[in-house]
C-alpha positions in Angstrom: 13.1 22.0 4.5 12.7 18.8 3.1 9.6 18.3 5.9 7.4 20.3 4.7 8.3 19.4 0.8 5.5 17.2 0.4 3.1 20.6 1.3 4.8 22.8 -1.3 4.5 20.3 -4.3 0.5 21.5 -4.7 -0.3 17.7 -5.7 2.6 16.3 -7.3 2.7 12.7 -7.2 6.3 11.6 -5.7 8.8 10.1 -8.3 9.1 6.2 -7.7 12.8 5.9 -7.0 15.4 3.4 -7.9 17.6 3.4 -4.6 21.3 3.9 -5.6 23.8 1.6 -4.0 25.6 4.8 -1.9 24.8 5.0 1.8 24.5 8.7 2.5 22.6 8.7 -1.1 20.1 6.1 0.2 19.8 8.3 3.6 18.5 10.7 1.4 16.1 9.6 -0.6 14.7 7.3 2.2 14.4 10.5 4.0 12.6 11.8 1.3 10.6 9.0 1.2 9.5 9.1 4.9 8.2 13.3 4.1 5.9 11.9 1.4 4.6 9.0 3.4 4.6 10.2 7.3 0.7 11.3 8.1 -0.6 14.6 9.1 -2.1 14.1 12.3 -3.9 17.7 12.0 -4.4 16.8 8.4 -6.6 13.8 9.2 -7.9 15.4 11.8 -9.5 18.1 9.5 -10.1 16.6 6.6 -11.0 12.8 7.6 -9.5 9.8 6.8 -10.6 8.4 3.8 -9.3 12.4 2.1 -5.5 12.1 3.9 -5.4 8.6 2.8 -6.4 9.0 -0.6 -4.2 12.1 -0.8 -1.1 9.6 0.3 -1.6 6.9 -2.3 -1.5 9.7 -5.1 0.9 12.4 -3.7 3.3 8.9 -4.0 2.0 7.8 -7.7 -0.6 5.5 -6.5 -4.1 5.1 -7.2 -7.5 4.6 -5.6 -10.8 3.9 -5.8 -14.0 5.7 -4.2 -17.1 4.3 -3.0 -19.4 4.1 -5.9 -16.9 3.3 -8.3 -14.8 6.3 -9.1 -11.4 5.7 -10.5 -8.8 8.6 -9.7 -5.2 8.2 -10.2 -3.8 12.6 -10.7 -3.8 14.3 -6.8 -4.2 17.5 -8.9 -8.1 15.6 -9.8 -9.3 15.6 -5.9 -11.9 17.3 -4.8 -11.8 20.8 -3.3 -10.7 20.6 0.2 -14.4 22.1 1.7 -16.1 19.4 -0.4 -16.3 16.2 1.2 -15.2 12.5 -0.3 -16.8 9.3 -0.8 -15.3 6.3 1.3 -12.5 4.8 0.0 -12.9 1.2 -1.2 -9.6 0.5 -3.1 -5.7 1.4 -2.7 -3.6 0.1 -5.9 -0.1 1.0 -5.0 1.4 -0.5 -8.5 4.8 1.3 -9.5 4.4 3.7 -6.7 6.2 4.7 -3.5 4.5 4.5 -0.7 6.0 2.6 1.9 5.5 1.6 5.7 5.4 5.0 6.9 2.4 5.9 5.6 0.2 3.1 6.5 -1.4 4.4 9.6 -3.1 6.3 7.0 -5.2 3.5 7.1 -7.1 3.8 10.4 -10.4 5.3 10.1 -11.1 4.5 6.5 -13.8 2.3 7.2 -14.5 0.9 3.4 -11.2 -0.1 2.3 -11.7 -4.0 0.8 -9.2 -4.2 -1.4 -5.1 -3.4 -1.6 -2.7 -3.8 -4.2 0.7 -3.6 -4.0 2.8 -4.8 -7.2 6.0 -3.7 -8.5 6.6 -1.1 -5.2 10.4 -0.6 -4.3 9.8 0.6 -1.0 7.3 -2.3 0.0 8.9 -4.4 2.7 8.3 -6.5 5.9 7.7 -3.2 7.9 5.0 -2.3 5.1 3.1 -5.4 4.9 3.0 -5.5 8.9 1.5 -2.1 8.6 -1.3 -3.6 7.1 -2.8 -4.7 10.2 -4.3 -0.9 10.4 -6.4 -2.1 7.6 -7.1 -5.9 9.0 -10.7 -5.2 10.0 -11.8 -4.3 6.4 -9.2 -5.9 3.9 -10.9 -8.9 2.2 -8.8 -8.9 -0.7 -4.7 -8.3 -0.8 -2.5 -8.4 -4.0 1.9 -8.4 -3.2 4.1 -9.1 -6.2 6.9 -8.5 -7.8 8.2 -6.8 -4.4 11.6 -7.0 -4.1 12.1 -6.2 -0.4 9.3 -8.9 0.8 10.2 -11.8 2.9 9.3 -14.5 4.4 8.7 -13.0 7.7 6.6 -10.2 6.2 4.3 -12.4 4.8 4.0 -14.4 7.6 2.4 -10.7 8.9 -0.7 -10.8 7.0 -1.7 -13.7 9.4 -3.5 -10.7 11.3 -5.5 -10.0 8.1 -8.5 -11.6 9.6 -10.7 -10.8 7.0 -9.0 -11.7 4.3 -11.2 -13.8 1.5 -8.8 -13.6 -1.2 -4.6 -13.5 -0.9 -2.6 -12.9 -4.3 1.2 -13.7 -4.2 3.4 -13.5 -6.8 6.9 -12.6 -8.5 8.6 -12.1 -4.4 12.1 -12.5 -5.3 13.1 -12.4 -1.6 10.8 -15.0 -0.5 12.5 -18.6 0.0 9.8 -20.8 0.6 6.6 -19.2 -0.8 4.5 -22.2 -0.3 5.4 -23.0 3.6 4.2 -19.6 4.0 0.8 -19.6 2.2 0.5 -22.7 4.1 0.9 -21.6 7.7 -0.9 -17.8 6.6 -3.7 -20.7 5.5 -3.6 -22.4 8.8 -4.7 -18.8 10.8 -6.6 -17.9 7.8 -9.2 -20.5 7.1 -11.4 -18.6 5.2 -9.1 -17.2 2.8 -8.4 -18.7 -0.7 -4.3 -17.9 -1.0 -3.3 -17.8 -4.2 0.4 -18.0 -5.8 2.3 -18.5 -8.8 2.1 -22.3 -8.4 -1.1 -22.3 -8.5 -2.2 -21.5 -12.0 -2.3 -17.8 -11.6 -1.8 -15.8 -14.6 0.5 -13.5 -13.0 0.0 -11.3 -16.5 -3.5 -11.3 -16.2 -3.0 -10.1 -12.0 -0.8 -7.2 -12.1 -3.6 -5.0 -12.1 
């Protein structure tokens, strides 16, 4: 039932979710989780990319940004299905809940430059290694105030080989945030990695 939930909700973005302390409750809702993330292989198929992808930022209370400059942050506000999209050129995933399981939604979509994730409770290590499906067109990466980030996740950007701007911030879970943007600096050369130590505004970064 709760597979095919995320066909039945007719654009309904999915609730961001506090996730209770109870095991089998936590089961739940991370299986919940993984129905509103998990591609559509048909879907993307059918459809394209740079659509599915789109549709799994929003369905999960996301927002993006077309080619062009177009803003759009209600699933109900997509195009008709028979009308095609512009490319997709920004994912800002603040206070939303997508999570790892939906970022092979990534491959194909050509355009993307720019992610933000900020204030996510399903972003973790798993997430920001999923990234890599998006390493040969991300130049700019935002991840703060992400509870479930680690050091070893951010160590996963290294792959990011494109990357011309890195924003980290507000990563509870992160013990030694500067040995990390030091050795993610070493394998990225060309990329300026920012953190809270280094003058950022964090206020005037949330996006």
């Amino acid at each position: 039932m709760l597979c095919s939930l995320r066909h039945r909700v007719l654009g309904a973005a999915a609730p961001r979710i506090i996730l209770p302390r109870d095991s089998q409750v936590r089961m739940f809702w991370e299986y919940v989780n993984m129905s509103f993330n998990r591609p559509d292989v048909d879907r993307i198929k059918q459809f394209g990319p740079d659509r599915t992808c789109a549709e799994w930022v929003l369905r999960n209370g996301g927002r993006v940004v077309w080619d062009g400059g177009r803003k759009l942050a209600d699933y109900n506000m997509l195009p008709p299905e028979k009308q095609a999209v512009p490319k997709l050129i920004e994912i800002d995933g603040t206070d939303s809940s997508i999570s790892h399981y939906g970022f092979p939604h990534l491959i194909g979509c050509t355009k993307l430059s720019k992610v933000i994730l900020h204030n996510a409770s399903y972003i973790d290590d798993r997430a920001l290694k999923g990234l890599s499906y998006g390493r040969d067109t991300i130049t700019y990466l935002q991840v703060s105030k992400c509870l479930n980030v680690t050091d070893a996740g951010l160590k996963e950007l290294k792959t990011l080989h494109k990357l011309e701007t890195l924003l980290l911030f507000q990563l509870e879970s992160v013990v030694n945030l500067e040995g990390c943007k030091l050795i993610l600096q070493q394998h990225l050369p060309k990329c300026k990695v920012l953190g809270s130590k280094d003058g950022v505004d964090v206020n005037d970064n949330k996006q």
